[in-house]
Structures are given as structure tokens and as C-alpha cells.
C-alpha positions as CSV (number, residue, x, y, z in Angstrom):
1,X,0.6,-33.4,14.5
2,X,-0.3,-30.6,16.9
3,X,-1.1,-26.9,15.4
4,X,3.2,-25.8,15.7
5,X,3.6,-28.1,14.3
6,X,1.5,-28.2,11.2
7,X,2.9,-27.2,7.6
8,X,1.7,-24.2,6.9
9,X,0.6,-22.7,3.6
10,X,3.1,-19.8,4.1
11,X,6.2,-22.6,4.0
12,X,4.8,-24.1,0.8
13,X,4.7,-21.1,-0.9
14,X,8.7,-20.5,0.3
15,X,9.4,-24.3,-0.7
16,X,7.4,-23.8,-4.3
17,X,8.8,-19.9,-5.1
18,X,5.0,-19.3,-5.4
19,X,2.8,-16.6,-3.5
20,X,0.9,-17.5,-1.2
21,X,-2.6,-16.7,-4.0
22,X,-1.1,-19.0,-6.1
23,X,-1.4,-21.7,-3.2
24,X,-4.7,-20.8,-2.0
25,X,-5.7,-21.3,-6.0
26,X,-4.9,-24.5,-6.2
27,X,-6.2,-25.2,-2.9
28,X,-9.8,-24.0,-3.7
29,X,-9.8,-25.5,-7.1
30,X,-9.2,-22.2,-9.0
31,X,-9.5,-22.7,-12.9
32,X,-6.6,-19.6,-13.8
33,X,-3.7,-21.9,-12.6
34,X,-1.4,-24.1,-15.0
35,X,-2.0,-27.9,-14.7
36,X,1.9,-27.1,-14.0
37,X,1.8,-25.1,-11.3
38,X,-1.3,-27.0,-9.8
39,X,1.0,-30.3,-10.3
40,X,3.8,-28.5,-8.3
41,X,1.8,-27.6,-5.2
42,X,0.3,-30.6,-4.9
43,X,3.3,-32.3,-5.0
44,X,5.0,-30.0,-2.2
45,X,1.9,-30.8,-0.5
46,X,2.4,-34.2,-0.3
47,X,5.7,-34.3,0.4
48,X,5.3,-31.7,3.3
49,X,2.4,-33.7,4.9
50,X,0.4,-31.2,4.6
51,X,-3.2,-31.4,6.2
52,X,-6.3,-29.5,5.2
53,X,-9.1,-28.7,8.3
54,X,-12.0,-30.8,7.6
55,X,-15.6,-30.4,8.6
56,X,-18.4,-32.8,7.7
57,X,-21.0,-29.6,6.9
58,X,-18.4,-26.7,6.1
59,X,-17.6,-24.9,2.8
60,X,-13.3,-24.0,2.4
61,X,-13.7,-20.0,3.2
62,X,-14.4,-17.7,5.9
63,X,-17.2,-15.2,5.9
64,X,-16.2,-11.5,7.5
65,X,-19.6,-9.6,8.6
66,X,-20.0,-6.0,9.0
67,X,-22.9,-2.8,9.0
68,X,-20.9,-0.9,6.3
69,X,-17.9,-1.4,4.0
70,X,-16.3,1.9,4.6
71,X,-13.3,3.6,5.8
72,X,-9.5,2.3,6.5
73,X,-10.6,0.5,9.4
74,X,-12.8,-1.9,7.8
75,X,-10.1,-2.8,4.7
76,X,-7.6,-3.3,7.7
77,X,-9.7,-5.8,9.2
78,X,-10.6,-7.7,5.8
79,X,-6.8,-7.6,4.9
80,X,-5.8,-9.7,8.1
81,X,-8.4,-12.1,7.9
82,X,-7.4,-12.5,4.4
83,X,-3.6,-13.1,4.6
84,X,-4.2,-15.7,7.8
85,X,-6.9,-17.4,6.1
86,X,-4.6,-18.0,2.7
87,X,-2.3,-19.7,5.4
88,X,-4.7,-22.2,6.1
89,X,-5.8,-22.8,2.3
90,X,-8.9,-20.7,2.7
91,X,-10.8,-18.0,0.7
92,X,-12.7,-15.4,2.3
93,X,-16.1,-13.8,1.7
94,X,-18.0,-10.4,2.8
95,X,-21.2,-9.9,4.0
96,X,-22.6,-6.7,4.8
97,X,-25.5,-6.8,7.0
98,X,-27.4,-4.8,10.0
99,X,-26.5,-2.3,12.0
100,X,-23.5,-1.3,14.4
101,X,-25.3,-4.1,17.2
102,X,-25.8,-6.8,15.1
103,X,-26.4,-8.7,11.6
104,X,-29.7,-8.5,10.3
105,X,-31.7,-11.5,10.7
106,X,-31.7,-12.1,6.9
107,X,-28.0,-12.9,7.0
108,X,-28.7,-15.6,9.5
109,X,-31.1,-17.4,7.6
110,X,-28.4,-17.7,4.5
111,X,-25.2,-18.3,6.1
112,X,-26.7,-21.0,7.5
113,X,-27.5,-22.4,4.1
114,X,-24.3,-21.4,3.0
115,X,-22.5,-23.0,5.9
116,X,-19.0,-21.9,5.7
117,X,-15.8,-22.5,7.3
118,X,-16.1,-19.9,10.4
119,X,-17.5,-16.6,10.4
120,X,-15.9,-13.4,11.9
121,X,-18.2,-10.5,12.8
122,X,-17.4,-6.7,13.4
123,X,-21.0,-6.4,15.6
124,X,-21.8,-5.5,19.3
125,X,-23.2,-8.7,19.8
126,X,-25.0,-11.9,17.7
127,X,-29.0,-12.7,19.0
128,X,-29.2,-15.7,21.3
129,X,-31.3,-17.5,18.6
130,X,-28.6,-17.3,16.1
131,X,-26.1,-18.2,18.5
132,X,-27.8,-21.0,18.8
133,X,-28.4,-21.8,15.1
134,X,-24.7,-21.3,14.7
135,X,-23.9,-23.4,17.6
136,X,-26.2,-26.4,15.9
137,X,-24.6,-26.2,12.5
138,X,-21.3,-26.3,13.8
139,X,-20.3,-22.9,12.4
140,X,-17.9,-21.3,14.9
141,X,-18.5,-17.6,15.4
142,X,-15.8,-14.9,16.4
143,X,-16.4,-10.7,16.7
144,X,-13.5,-8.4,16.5
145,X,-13.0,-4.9,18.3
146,X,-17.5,-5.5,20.0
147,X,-18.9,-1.7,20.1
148,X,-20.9,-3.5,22.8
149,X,-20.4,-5.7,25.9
150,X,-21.5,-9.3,24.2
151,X,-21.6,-12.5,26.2
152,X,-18.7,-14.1,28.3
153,X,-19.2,-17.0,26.0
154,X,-18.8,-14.9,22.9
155,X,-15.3,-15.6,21.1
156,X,-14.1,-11.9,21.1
157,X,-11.2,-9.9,20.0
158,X,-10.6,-6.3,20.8
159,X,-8.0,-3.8,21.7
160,X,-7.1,-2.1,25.1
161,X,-9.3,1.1,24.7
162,X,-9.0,2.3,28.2
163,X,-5.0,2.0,28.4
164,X,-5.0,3.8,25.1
165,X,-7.2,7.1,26.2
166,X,-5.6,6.7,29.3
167,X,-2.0,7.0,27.6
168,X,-3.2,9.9,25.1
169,X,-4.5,12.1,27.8
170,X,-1.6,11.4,29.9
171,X,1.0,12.2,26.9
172,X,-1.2,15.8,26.9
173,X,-0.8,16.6,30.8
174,X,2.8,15.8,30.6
175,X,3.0,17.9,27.7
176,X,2.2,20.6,30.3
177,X,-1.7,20.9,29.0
178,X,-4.3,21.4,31.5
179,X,-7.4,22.2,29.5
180,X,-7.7,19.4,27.6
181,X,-11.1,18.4,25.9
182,X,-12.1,14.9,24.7
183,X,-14.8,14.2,21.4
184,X,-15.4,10.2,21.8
185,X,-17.6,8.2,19.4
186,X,-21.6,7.6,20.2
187,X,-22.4,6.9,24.2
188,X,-24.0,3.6,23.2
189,X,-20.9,2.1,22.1
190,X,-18.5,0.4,24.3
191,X,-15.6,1.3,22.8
192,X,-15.9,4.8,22.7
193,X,-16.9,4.8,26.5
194,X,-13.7,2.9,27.3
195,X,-11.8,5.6,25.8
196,X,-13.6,8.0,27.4
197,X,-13.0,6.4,30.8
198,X,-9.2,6.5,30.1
199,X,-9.2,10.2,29.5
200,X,-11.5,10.8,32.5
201,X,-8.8,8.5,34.8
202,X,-5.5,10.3,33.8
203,X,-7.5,13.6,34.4
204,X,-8.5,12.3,38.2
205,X,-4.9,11.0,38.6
206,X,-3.5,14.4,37.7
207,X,-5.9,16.2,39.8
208,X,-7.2,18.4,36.9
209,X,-10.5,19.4,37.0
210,X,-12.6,18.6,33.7
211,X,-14.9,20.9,32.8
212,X,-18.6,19.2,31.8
213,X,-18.4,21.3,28.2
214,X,-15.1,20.0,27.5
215,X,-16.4,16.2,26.7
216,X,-18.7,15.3,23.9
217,X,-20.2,12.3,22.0
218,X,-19.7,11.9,17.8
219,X,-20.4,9.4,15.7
220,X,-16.5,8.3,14.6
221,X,-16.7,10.5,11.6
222,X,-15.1,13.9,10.5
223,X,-18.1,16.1,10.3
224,X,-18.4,15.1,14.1
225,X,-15.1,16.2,15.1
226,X,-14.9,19.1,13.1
227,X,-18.2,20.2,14.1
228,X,-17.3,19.6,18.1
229,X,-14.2,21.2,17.7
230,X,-16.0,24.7,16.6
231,X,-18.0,24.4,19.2
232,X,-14.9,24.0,21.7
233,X,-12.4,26.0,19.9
234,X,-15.1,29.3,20.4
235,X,-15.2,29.1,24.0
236,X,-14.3,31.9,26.3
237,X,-11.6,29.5,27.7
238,X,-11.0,27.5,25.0
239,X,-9.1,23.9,25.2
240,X,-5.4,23.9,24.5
241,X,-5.8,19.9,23.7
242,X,-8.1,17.8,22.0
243,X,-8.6,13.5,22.2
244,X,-10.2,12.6,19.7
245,X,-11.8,9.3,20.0
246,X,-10.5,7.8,16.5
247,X,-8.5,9.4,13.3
248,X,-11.4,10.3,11.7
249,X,-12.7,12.7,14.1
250,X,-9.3,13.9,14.8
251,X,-8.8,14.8,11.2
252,X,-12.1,16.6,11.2
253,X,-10.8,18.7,14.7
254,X,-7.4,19.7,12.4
255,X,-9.9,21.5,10.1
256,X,-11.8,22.9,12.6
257,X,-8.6,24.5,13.7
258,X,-7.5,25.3,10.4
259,X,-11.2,27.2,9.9
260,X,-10.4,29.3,13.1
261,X,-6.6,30.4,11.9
262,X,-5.3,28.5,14.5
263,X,-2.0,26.4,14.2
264,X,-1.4,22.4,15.3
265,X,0.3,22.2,17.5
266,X,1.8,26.1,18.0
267,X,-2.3,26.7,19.2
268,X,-4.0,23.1,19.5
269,X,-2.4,19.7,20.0
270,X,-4.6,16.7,18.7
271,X,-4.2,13.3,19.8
272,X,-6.5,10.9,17.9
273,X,-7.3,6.8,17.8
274,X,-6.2,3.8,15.8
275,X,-3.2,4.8,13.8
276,X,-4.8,4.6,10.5
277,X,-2.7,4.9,7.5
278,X,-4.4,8.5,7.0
279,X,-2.7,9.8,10.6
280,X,0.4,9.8,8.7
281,X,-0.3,11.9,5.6
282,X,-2.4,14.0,7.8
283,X,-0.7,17.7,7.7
284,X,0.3,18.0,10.6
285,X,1.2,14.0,11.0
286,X,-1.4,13.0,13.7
287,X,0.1,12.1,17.0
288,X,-2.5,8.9,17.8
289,X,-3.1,5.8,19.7
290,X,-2.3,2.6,17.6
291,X,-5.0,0.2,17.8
292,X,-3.8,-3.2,16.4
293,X,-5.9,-3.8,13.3
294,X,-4.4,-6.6,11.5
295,X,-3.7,-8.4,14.4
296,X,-6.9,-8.3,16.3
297,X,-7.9,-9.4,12.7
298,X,-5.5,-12.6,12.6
299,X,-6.2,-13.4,16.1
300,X,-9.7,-13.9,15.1
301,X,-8.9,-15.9,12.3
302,X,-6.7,-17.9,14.4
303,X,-9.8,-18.4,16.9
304,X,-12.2,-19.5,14.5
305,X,-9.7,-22.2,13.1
306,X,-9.2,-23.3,17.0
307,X,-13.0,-23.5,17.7
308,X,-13.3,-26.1,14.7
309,X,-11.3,-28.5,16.6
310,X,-12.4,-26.9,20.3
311,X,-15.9,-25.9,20.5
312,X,-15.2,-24.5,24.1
313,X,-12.1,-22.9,24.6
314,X,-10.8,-22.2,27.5
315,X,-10.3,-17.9,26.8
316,X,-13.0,-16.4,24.7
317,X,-11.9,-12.9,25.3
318,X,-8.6,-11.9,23.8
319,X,-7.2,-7.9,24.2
320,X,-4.7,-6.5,22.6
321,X,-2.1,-3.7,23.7
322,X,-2.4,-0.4,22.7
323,X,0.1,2.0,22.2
324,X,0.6,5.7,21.8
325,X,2.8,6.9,18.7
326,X,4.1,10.5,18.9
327,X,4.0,12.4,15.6
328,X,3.6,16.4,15.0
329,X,0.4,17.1,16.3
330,X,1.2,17.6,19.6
331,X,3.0,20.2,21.6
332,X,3.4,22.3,24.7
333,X,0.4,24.6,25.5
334,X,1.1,28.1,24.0
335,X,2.3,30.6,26.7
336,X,0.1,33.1,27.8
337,X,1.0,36.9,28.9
338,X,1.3,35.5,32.6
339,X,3.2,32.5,32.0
């Protein structure tokens, strides 16, 4: 039976009237179900021809890796892999390990041990020597959204970063603004160049010139933008726009404005990054680029489960659309006494 056609845990749980937990549960051999309940699914199961992904060395349960459990981004992540990997009768774990480029080399050493069913990282890259450990041990590997440029042969997932500061900076000029000032995230991160490089293209395209003050590297956090934004907001000739390189920033560059006595958008419009679920209770609601989070996350999931039964697939790289989604943060420039 191929993968379409497959049962999947999500038609169980419509066929049993149970969530899809309560599947997982009985899948994983959880001890807080009835013998019921546990009687029912397995039933279903059998009657559905249900089959479970085997693996002669794997454990049932995907491990999620990442520097630093913090901020909506990360729970957006963790909540996709978790809903596709209860499809599949899976539990997930977390791991928190490293730094922004890659897992520390303790973690190697113990998921190794540990062995389980895939792993999905949040990294730049993986070291060749645990690529290759991986690779022995039959643990396929998968990184969602790389802050770096990893390996052709890495599994990736990641988002269209350049369409999407290309599409913010252009919803700005058309807006009528011409001084319009970017705050990306650090210059050693991919992602934030990519950005970047979007803003800088619809600039070109327009034929506005962009002055070297106007563009500045952050760290994806608020103090960064707010701090930028001062800086920007007290020129002689200050910006009329700001693209900020995620939400967080952005928030930070509302304050900033805020600080100064200045109105979004009458004075300022901000554009920011990712469509978080703080863009929207953000005061003004943030006009922001929607990055695909819970997708890129089940697209990953989905890989992983693929490179169990495929070890070399044929796309490794898989990029997701972008799209810009208008809010209240954004508006004409304000007019000046010469029009």
C-alpha cells in the first residue's frame, strides 16, 4: 500500500470518535487509557489495515533540536511536528542543545544511544562527523527554516525569505514611501541576509537610492529593533518606513516610535516578519510577511518519515511561499509642507 494510500491515524480517530492523543496513547503503550478504549483502537486498527513504520534500531518518537526554547516561533515549530507526528502514531521529544550553527556535540553522543525515530533540527548546519554517525545508525536527519547555507545533501525546509523582503519593501514604495529603512537579524545568518537582499532588490527595481545609515543588523529580538529604530527615527532625515526583519524587532521599532511621540502609521509605517500570533494583538495590528511555520514544520515531519523508507531522496531542499498580510501598521508617507 503506497503512502496515499495508507490509513492514517487522523481517520482512526474520525472512525473511533477519539482524538487523535487518545490514538497516539494507545499506540505508544500509554498506561492513562481504559483497557476499553485501548480494545477499541486496536480493533479499528485492524480492521482498517492499519500499518505502523518499522525500523530494526528505532525508538516510536521524533526528537525536535534547538539552541533555545523561546519565543512563538519555536512553540510554532514544536506544534507542527507534534500534530503530523500523532498521525503517524508517534510521540515527540525536545532537545535543547548548542548554538544558532549547530547542536552541541554532547547531544550527538546521546541521541545516538537513544536512537529515535527521526530527528528534526532548527540549526544552520549538522558537523560532517555526525552526519555521518547519523547516517550509520540509520537515524534520518531533517533542519527546518537553516540560519545557514548547510549541504546540498542536507534534508532542509525553509521559507521564501527573499520573495518576502522583496514583497514588504515593495508594499512600502507603492505605498508612496521613499525613505524606507530596513533592521534585519545578525549578518551571519542566512536568513536575515535573504531578507535583506529582497529589500535591497525592490529598492534597485524602483530606482530609489538607499541610504548606507538606513540598513542595520539586530539579533531578532525587541531590544534590537527598538534600539535601531532610535537611532533611525533621530536622523535629520528621518525614514518614513521601517522592515523589520521578524515580529519581534518590529514590535520593538513600534515602541521606539511610541518613545519619540510619533504615530504608526500617521508618522512611521512598520512592516515586520513571520506573522506571529503577537503581529495581531500588536497595537497597531502589524502589517507583516507570513512565514509558514506549521507547515515548514509538517513538511519536515513528513521528510523524515520518507527518508525511513528512502535514504536518498530525490529533493532535499524544500521552500515554502511567503506572503505579505496587510494589517494597520502601514500607510502613506505623511505629507510634507511641499507636497
Amino acid at each position: 500500500m503506497s503512502r496515499a494510500q495508507r490509513v492514517t491515524l487522523k481517520e482512526i480517530a474520525t472512525q473511533t470518535g477519539l482524538s487523535l492523543t487518545t490514538i497516539s496513547k494507545v499506540l505508544n503503550g500509554g498506561e492513562d487509557v481504559s483497557s476499553a478504549t485501548r480494545d477499541l483502537v486496536e480493533e479499528q486498527l485492524r480492521r482498517s489495515g492499519y500499518r505502523r513504520r518499522r525500523s530494526r534500531q528505532r525508538r516510536e518518537y521524533i526528537e525536535v533540536v534547538l539552541h533555545e526554547l523561546e519565543g512563538e516561533w519555536a512553540l510554532a515549530v514544536l506544534e507542527g511536528v507534534r500534530e503530523s507526528a500523532a498521525e503517524e502514531g508517534l510521540a515527540v521529544s525536545l532537545s535543547v542543545s548548542g548554538d544558532r550553527r549547530a547542536p552541541g556535540p554532547e547531544w550527538l553522543d546521546s541521541v545516538v544511544r537513544r536512537a529515535p525515530t527521526g530527528i528534526i533540527l532548527l540549526f544552520a548546519d549538522i558537523p560532517t562527523e555526525g552526519r555521518e554517525r547519523l547516517k550509520a545508525r540509520g537515524i534520518p536527519y531533517v533542519i527546518i527554516d537553516p540560519a545557514g547555507d548547510p549541504a546540498e545533501d542536507i534534508p532542509s525546509v525553509g521559507s521564501a525569505n527573499w520573495s518576502g523582503g522583496l514583497a514588504a519593501t515593495r508594499h512600502l514604495l507603492e505605498l508612496g514611501h521613499r525613505r524606507v529603512a530596513a533592521i534585519t537579524g545578525p549578518e551571519t545568518v542566512m536568513c536575515a541576509l535573504a531578507r535583506l537582499d529582497g529589500y535591497r532588490a525592490a529598492m534597485s527595481t524602483a530606482r530609489v537610492p538607499v541610504a548606507p545609515d538606513w540598513i542595520r543588523f539586530g539579533d531578532f529580538q525587541r531590544d534590537a529593533g527598538e534600539r535601531h529604530a532610535l537611532e533611525l527615527l533621530r536622523m535629520p532625515d528621518p525614514p518614513t518606513a521601517i522592515f523589520a526583519g521578524n515580529d519581534v524587532q518590529a514590535l520593538g521599532v513600534l515602541h521606539a516610535a511610541a518613545s519619540l511621540g510619533m504615530a504608526v502609521p500617521r508618522d512611521l509605517s512598520v512592516v515586520g516578519f513571520d506573522d506571529l500570533a503577537v503581529a495581531e494583538l500588536a497595537h497597531p495590528r502589524l502589517t507583516t510577511v507570513h512565514q509558514p511555520l506549521r507547515e515548514m514544520a509538517e513538511q519536515a515531519t513528513e521528510l523524515v518519515l520518507q527518508l525511513l523508507d528512502h535514504p536518498r531522496p530525490e529533493i532535499t531542499r524544500i521552500e515554502l511561499a511567503t506572503r505579505l498580510v496587510v494589517r494597520d501598521s502601514t500607510a502613506p508617507p505623511p505629507r510634507t509642507p511641499t507636497g
